[in-house]
N, C-alpha and C positions, 0 to 999 in steps of 0.2 A: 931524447927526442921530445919537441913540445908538441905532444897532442894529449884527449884525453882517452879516458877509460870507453870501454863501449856501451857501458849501459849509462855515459852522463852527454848520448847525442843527441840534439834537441830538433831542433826547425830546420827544412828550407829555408832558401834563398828567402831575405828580407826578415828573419825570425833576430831573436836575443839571442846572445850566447848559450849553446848548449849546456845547463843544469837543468838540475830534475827538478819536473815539475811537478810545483804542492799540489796535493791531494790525489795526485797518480802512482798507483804501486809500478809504472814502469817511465819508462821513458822513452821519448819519440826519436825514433832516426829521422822519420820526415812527417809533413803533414798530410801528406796523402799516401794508396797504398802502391803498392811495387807491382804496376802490370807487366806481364812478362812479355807481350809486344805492342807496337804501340798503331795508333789508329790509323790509318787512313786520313783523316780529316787534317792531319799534322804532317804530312808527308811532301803537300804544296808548299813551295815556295810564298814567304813573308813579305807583305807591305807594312805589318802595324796592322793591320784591317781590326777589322771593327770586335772588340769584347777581346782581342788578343793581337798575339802577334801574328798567328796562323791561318785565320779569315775563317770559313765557313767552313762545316761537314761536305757540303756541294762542291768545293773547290778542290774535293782530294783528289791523288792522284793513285800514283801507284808506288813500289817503293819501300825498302824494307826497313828496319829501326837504326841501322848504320849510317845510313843517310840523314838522320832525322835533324841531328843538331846544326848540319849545314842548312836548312832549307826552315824549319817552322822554330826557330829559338834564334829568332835575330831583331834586335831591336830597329823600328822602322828611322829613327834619328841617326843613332852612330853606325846600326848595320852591321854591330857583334853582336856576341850571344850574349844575352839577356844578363843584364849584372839587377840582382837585386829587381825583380820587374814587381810595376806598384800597376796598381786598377784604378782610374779615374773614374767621375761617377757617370760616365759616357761607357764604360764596360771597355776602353781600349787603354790598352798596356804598353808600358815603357818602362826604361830601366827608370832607377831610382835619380842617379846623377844627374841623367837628361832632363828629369824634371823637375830638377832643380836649378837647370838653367832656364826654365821657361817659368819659373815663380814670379808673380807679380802681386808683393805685396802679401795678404791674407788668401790669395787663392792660387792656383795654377789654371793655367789655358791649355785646353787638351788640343797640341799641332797637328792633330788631324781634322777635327770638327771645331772646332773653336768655340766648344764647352768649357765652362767654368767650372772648377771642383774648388771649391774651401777648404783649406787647409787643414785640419786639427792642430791640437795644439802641439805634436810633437812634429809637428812642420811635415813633408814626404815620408817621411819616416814611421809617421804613425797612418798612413794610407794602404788599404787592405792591398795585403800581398797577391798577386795571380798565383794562387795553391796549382792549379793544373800544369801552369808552361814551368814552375819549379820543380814539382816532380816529373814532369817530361823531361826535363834537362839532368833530374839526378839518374832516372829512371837509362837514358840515354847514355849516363856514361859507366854506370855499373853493368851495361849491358855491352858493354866494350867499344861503343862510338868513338870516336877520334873529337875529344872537345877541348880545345883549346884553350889554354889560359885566360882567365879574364883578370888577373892582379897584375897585370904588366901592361907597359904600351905596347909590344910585340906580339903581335897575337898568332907567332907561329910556332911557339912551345905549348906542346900536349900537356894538360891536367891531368898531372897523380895525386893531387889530396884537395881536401876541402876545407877551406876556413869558417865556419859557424857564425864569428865574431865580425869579421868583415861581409859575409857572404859569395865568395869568392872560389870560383875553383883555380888551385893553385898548380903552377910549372914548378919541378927543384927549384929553380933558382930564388921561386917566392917562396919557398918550405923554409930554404935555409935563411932565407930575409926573416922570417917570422920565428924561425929561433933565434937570431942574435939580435937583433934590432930592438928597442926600445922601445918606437912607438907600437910595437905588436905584441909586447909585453902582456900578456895573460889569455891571450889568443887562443882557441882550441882549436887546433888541425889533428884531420884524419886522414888517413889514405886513404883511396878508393875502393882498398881491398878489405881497408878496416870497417868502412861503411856499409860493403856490403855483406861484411860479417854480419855486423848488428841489423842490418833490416834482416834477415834472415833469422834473426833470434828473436824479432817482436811477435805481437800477436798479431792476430787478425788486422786488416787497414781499418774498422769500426772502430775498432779499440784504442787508436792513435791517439793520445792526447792533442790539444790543438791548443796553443798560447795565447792567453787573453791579450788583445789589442791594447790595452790601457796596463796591466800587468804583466808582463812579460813573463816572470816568476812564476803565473800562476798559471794551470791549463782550466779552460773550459768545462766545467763539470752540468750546470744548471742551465735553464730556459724559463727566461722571463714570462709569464704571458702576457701577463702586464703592459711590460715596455715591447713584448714580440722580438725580445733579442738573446740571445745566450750571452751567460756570463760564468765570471769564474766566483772562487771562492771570497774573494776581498770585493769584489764588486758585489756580492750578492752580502757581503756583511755591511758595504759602506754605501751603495747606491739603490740598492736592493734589499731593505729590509723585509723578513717574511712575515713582519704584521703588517708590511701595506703592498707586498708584492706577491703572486701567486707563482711559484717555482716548480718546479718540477724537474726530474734527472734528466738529463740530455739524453741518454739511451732510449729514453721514453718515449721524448716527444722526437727528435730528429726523424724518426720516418717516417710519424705522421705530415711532418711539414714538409721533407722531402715531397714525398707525394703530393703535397699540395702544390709545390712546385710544378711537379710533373702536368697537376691539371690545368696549372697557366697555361704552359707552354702549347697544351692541346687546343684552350679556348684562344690564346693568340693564331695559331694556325687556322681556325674557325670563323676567328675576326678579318685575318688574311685573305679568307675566302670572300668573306662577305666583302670584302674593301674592292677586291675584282673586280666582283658584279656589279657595284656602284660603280666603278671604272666604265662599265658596259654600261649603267645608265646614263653615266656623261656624255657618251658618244650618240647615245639616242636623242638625249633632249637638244645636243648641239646640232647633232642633223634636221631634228625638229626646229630649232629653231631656228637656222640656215632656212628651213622651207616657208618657215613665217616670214622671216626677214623677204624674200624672192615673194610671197602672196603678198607682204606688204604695201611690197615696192610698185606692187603692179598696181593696186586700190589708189595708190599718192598718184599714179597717171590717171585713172580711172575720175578720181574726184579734182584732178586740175583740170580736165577737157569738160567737166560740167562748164564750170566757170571758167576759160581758159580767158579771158580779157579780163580778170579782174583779179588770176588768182598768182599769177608768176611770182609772185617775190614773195607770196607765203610758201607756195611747193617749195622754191628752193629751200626754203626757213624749213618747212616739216621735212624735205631730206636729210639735210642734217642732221637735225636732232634724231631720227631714225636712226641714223648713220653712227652716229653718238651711241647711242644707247645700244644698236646691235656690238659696237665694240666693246661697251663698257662689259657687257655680257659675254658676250667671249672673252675677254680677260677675266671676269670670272672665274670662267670656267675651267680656264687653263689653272689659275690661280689653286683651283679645288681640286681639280685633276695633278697637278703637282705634290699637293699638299697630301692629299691619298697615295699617291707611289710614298712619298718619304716615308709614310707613317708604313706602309709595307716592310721598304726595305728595315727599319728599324724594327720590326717584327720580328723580321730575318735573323738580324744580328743579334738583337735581345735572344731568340729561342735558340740560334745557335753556340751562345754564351752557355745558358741554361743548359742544355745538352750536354755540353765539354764538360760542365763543372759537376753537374751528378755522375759523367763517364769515369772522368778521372779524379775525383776529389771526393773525401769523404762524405758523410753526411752531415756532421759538424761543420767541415771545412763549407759546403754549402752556403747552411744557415747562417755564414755571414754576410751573405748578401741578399737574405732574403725580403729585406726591408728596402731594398734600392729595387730588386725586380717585382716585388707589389707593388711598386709606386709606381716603376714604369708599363707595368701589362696594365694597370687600374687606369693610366692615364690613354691606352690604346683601347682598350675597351670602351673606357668612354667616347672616343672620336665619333660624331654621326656627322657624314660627309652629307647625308644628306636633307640635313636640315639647310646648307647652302641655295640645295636646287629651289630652294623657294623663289619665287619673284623670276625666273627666267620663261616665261612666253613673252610673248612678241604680236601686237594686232595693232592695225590703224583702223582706227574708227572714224568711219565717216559719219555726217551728217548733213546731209543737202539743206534739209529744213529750214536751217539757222542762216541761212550764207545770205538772207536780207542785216544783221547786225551787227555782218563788217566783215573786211579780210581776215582781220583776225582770229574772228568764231566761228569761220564757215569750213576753212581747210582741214580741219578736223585735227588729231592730235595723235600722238604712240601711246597708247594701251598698253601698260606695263602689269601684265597679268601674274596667275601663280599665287597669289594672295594664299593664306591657309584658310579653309573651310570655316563660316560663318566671321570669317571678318568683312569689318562693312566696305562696301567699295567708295570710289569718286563716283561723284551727281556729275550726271552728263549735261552735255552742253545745253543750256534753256537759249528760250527768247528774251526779248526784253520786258513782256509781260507777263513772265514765271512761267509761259507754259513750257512744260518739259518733252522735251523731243526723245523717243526712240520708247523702250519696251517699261526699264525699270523707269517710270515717269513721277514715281511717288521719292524716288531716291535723292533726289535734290532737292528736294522741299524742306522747306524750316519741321521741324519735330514741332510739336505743340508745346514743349517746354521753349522753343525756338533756338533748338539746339541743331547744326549740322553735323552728320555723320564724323568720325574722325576719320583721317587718310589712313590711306593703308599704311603697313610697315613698309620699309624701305630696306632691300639691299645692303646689308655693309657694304658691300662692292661698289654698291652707286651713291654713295652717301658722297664722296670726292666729285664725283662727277655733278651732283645737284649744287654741292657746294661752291663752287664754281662759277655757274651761272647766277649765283645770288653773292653778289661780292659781299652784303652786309653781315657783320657779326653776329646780328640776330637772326638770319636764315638757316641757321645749325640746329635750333629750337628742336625740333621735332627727331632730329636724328640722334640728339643727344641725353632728351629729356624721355623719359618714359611714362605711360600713359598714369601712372601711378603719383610723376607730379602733376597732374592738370586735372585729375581726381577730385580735391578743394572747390575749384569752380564746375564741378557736375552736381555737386551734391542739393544745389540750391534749383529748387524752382522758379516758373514763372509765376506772375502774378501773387504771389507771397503763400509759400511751403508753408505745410502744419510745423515746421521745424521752429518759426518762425512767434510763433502761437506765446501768449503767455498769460497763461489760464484763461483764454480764449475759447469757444466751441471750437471743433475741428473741421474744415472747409470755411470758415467765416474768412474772406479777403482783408489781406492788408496790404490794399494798393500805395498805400502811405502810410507814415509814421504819424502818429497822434502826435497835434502839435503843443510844446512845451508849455506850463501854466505861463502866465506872465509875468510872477512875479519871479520864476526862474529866469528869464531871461530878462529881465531889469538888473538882476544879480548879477547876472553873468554879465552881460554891458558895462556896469557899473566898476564892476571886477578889473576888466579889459581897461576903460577909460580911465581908471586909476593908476592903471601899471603905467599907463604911457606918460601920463603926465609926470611921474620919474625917472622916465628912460627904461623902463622893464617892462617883461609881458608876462603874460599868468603863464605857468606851467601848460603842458599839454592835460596832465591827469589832471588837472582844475576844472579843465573846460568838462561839463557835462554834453556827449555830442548826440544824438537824435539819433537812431536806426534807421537805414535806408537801405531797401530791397532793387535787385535790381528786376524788372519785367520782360525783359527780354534781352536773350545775344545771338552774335551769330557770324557766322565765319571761322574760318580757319588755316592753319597753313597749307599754299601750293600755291599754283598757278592759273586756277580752272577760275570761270566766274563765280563770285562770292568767297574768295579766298585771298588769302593776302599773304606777303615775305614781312612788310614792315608796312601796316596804316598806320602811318604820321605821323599825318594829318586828316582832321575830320570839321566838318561844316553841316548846317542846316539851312536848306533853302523857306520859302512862306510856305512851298507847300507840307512842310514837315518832310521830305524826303532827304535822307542822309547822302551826304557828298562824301568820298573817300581817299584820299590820297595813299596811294599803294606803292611806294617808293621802289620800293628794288623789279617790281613788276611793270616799272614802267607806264602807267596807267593810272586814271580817276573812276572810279566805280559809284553808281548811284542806287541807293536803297530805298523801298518805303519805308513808313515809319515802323514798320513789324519787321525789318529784315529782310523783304525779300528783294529778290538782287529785280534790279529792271534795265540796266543798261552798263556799258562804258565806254569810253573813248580813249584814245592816247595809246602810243608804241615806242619802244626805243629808241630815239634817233634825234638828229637835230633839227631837221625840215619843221616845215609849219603841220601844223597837227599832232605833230613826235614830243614825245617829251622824254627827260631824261633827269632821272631822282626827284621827280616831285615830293614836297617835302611837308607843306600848306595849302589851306585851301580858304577862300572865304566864299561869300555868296552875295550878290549885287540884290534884293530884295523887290527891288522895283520892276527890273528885268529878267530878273534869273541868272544871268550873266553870273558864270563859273573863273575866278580869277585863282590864280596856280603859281605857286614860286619852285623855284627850282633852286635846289643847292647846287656846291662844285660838280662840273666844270662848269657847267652856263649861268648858272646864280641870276636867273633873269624872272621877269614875269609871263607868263599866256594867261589868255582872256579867250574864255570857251564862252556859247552863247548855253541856254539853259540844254538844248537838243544834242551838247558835243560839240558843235562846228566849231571849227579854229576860227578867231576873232585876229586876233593881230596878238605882237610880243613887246617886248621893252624892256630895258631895264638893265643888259648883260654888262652894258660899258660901266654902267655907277655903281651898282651892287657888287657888294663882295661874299656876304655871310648872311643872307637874308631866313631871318627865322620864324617870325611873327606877320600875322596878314591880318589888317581886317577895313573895310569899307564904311567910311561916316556918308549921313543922312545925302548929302550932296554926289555924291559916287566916288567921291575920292580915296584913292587907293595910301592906305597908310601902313609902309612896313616898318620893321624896328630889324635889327644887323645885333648878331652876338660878334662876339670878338673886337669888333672895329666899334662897337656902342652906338649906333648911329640910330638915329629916326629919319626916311624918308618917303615926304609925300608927292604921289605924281594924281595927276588928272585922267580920265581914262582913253586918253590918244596916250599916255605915253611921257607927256611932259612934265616936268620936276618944278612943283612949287615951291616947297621946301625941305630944307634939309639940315640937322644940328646934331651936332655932340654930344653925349650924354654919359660920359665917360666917368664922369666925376658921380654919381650918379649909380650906376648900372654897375653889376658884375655878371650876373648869365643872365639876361633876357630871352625869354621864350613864347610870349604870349601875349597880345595887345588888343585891346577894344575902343570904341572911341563912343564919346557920347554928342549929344546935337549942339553942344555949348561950345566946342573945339578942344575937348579936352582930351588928352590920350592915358590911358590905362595901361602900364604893361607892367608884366608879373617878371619875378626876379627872384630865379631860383636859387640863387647863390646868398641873395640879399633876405629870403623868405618873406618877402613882403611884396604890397603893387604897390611902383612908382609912378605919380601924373605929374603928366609936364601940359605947358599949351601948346598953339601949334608955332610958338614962337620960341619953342624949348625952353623956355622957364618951366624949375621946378616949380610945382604947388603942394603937392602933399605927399604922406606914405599912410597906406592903409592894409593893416596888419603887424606882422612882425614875426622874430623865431615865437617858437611857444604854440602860437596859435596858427599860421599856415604856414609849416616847415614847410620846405624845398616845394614853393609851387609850378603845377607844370600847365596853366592856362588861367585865363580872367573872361568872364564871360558878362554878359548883363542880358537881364532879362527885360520882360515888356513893362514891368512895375518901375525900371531902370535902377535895380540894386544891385551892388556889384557881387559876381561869385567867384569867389577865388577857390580852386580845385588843386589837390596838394594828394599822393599817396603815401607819405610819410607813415608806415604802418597802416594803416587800412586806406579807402578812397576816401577824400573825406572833402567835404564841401562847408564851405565856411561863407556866409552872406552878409553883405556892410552895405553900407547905405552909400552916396559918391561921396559923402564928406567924410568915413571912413567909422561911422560909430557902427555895431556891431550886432547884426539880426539876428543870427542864429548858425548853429552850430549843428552840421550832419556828419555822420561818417557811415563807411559797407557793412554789411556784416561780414561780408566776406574779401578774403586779403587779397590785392592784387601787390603783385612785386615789383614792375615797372609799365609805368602807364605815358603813353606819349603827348595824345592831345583830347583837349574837350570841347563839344559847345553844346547848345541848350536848344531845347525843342518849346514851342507856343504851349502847350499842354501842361507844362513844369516837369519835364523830364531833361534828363542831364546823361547825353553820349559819351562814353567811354572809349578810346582807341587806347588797348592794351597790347604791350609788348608778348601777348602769350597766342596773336592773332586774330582776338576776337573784340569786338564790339560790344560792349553793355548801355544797355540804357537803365538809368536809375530815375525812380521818383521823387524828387524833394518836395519838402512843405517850403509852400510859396506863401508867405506871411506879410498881414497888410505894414505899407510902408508907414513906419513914422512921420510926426507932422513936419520934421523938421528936415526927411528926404525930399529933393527936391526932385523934379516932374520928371518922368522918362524921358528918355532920348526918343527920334524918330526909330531904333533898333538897337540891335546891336551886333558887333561886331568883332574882332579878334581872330585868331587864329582857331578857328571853330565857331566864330561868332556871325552874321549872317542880318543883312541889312533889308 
């Protein structure tokens, strides 16, 4: 008869062939011990459920151990009894075969949860065995259950013996297969009577050898602490050396770690509890906030019947966004109230895993998975549901005060509260002469560094919903960057930091950079006017560049006044006050020359007064007159008067890609078109003087100025240089080149009438030529900005900033007397930021 002796019986289902294992004076009948009845927990009916096939301790029923193998040993795919069941790293069990039809590739897909487990390299085969529902199943039929063959496709012949080698309990008819057959050649079978000789002849269930998963030959003797794994004898000589591994006998440490087991499972039930009550406080702050949303909703009528002839089309606008925002919050909530049951119920299963496996499994057999249930109770312990509830109040803040500086700033806005304690909030709504309306009135005000507050944090939950409303790519800024990048630009002061100092007293002002000797910059000219007369420019690290501080910024990301998605565009009117094109916001914003906000005009839409993507701005100088381009879809011109009023438009039929603005001495409106290369000038009704090509010429045009001679200026990012044509599109010159103003993003001209070409190719940096193109001088920031959009120039010698990071700088340049051979200023200047 082919079976073997009794003392060469080895593993459970899923083990090696039964031989003895090195470094054990006995040998294992099974991996775990021989309960003499079996639990409750195992007596319900099997779906696969969760960590096994038998589901939870809570789902037992009633039901003696004869019953057993019909109801809790059935796998939840094929729905026989368990051939070989392996553990996914999801804690739910299937046979071996089954999951080997769901392999894909280097991993298996667990068809319940549709977790991913990684294969080892012995493919299913080397994935830890379910030790409990194996010895339930051996436990079950040496206790005389009625268990069905599992080596046949007929599964209505009773099991008499047990093959080790296949893992199989076998019918006669697979006994005598496995004697005469060839491929079952060296097979061990036992009868079931012989099996239960020998579990009756072993020792204690502690004492069971258990079979290293990598060596099959060898049993588990040692525990890493090192690695926090047990191993056997060949892994602790090949993987485990005891001069760089701390070992210890498995008899030792297993009940220390057992028991540490055990205290998971307690702090998970603990964590369970706490997860409830969070559950309860979900329910609170939604009813709370339910009751905010209804006091809300009653304020947005309260504050439309103030104004009720002037305010209808903003109430409906602030219901919405109400409307908006109460849902966004409730999906939230549901979102984290979901996300707490799951992380329960996985509690559930995890600690009812943990339960079964110390019930019916050794203490060895345990500690193979205790590296998979520290990872999963560490990863529940860590969950805090309630760092979510942040940002969930709800309040509309009125303000009567303001409702003289327009519909827009009067209706008030949704207060999206909940902030964490000492973060700074939003500056509430001012006048148009800074004075601040309601209690925190200091809160909106430029800092003395002329810094504003940052916004609060945002919701992950509302981060999609903000997004949204801001269709540009750059309005993600803030939800994506953390306060950690915007760091760089806090660090500098206003009016010139002791950081700044170089061997200087400390408080001595450096509103400017000391200007260069002369004969450095004859050198440097000289340098410049050489390369070009070869066709070359000097290096960038040639050029020696000037330090320049910036004295003031301000603004930041949102929607509130003095806040921007994407400024521009940026302009200077005569009275030194900053003009702002706030693109994705729909709107022109106007600053003093310190920053502080003092008005705005414009709203989304196409009617007259509405605007939509402004994109540029120039300034008419004689009149104040505010003139506004628009990109796609309307790609047109408005013409604001200095006070906001809509003036008239023009422009949508001819323009296509209008990028550059700026206004010569006579009021003539002179744009420049990327893409299509175009230069068009209209007169200020509206009518097209002229218009040419410039194709041959141009590659990104972005920035244009004009001087009182009819000469046009425009900067050419692509080109790294400024292009002049006349107003009859002849080319006449190029002034600069790579080297010296890479990738410029405007051209400005000052009252000396020298031209500034502004470029942030690594730092902001400001480079000054004369209009015939010889070369003044050479500035760069101290500090780095990464994408900057537009520039123009203030009467004073300061130079505005519109950076992609939302804010505004103003920097100081040295304004140096013009050469004899610059010729005389223009009546102003002009460009896209430039200002007539």
């Amino acid at each position: 008869r082919c079976c073997v002796p009794i003392p060469q019986v080895q593993l459970s289902l899923g083990s090696s062939p039964p031989t003895t294992l090195s470094g054990s004076g006995t040998t294992a009948g099974s991996q775990l011990g021989s309960p003499t009845s079996l639990p409750e927990a195992f007596t319900a009916p099997s779906s696969g459920g969760e960590g096994s096939s038998g589901g939870s301790p809570s789902d037992g029923g009633s039901g003696g151990s004869a019953a057993l193998p019909q109801l809790s040993t059935k796998c939840s795919l094929c729905h026989d009894t368990f051939t070989i069941p392996k553990v996914l790293n999801c804690l739910h069990t299937f046979c071996q075969p089954c999951l080997e039809k769901e392999c894909t590739g280097d991993k298996v897909r667990c068809p319940q949860c549709n977790h991913d487990t990684p294969l080892p390299p012995g493919g299913t085969a080397g994935l830890p065995s379910d030790y409990a529902v194996s010895n339930i199943l051996e436990t079950a039929a040496l206790e005389g259950a009625s268990l069905g063959c599992t080596g046949c496709k007929g599964k209505e012949s009773s099991a008499v013996a047990r093959c080790f080698d296949c893992a199989n309990f076998l019918c006669p008819n697979c006994v005598m297969a496995h004697q005469f057959m060839h491929c079952f050649e060296g097979h061990r079978v036992l009868t079931l009577g012989e099996l239960q000789s020998a579990r009756d002849g072993l020792r204690a269930p502690q004492d069971k050898p258990v079979a290293c998963l990598r060596h099959r030959s060898e049993a588990l003797r040692y525990f890493c602490r090192s690695c926090d794994t047990p191993v056997c004898k060949e892994c602790a000589l090949l993987d485990h050396p005891k001069a760089m591994h701390d070992l210890e006998p498995l008899s030792e440490a297993a009940p220390r770690h057992v028991e540490g087991l055990s205290h998971m499972v307690e702090d998970g039930r603990v964590k369970s509890h706490d997860l409830r009550a969070a559950l309860k406080t979900l329910e609170q702050v939604s009813s709370r906030l339910q009751s905010q949303y209804q006091r809300a909703q009653g304020e947005v009528a309260d504050t439309f019947h103030f104004y009720r002839s002037m305010l209808e089309e903003r109430r409906q606008e602030t219901l919405r966004e109400l409307e908006n925002v109460y849902n966004a919050k409730m999906v939230s909530l549901g979102l984290l109230g979901q996300k707490v049951q799951d992380t329960i119920e996985r509690i559930h299963q995890v600690c009812a895993f943990v339960e079964r496996l110390t019930r019916f499994s050794t203490s060895t057999e345990a500690l193979v998975f205790k590296q998979l249930l520290e990872a999963k109770f560490q990863g529940f312990l860590s969950f805090r549901p309630e760092a979510g509830l942040h940002g969930m109040d709800l309040e509309f803040v009125s303000n009567y005060q303001a409702i003289q500086v327009g519909v827009r700033n009067t209706f008030g806005y949704i207060k999206q509260g909940g902030a964490p304690e000492g973060a700074p909030r939003q500056p509430p709504i001012a006048r148009p002469n800074g004075v601040v309306l309601g209690p925190a009135e200091r809160s909106s005000t430029l800092h003395q560094n002329g810094h504003h507050p940052p916004p609060p944090p945002t919701s992950p939950f509302e981060s999609n919903l903000l997004s949204k409303r801001f269709s540009s790519a750059n309005s993600l800024g803030p939800f994506s960057t953390s306060l950690a990048d915007v760091s760089p630009y806090e660090k500098w002061s206003s009016g010139g930091a002791d950081i700044f100092h170089n061997g200087s007293d400390f408080g001595a002002p450096q509103d400017a950079p000391a200007p260069p000797p002369q004969n450095a910059l004859a050198e440097l000219s000289s340098k410049y006017l050489a390369s070009t007369g070869v066709g070359l420019y000097p290096l960038k690290s040639q050029i020696k560049r000037q330090k320049m501080i910036y004295h003031c910024k301000f603004g930041e990301f949102g929607v509130m006044e003095g806040q921007f998605t994407e400024p521009s565009g940026v302009a200077v009117n005569a009275q030194n006050d900053i003009v702002v094109a706030d693109t994705n916001n729909h709107r022109i914003q106007i600053f003093d020359r310190e920053g502080r906000f003092k008005f705005q005009f414009g709203e989304c839409g196409k009617r007259d007064g509405q605007l939509l993507y402004p994109n540029r701005v120039a300034v008419v100088r004689q009149s104040g007159d505010i003139v506004v381009t628009e990109r796609s879809p309307t790609h047109q011109i408005q013409i604001y008067n200095q006070y906001g009023q809509f003036v008239r438009k023009f422009g949508a039929v001819i323009l296509q890609h209008p990028r550059g603005v700026a206004v010569d001495p006579k009021g003539r409106v002179v744009v420049v078109e990327c893409k299509v290369m175009r230069v068009i000038i209209f007169d200020q009704s509206g009518n097209v003087l002229q218009k040419f090509g410039c194709s041959k010429h141009l590659e990104f045009p972005n920035g244009v100025v004009v001087n009182d001679r009819q000469e046009i200026f425009i900067s050419d990012n692509r080109a790294h240089c400024v292009k002049v044509f006349n107003y009859d599109g002849v080319f006449l010159r190029q002034i600069g080149g790579e080297g010296l103003t890479n990738y410029p993003i405007g051209v400005c001209m000052n009252q000396g009438g020298e031209i500034l070409v502004a470029d942030n190719h690594n730092n902001f940096n400001v480079t000054v030529f004369t209009q015939d193109g010889q070369l003044v001088n050479a500035l760069e920031s101290k500090v780095k900005h990464a994408q900057c959009f537009d520039v123009a120039l203030m009467d004073d010698g300061s130079v505005v900033l519109a950076s992609k990071d939302y804010r505004l700088y103003v920097y100081r340049y040295v304004q140096l007397p013009a050469s004899s051979s610059a010729p005389p200023g223009s009546g102003g200047s002009g460009g896209s930021g430039g200002c007539l």
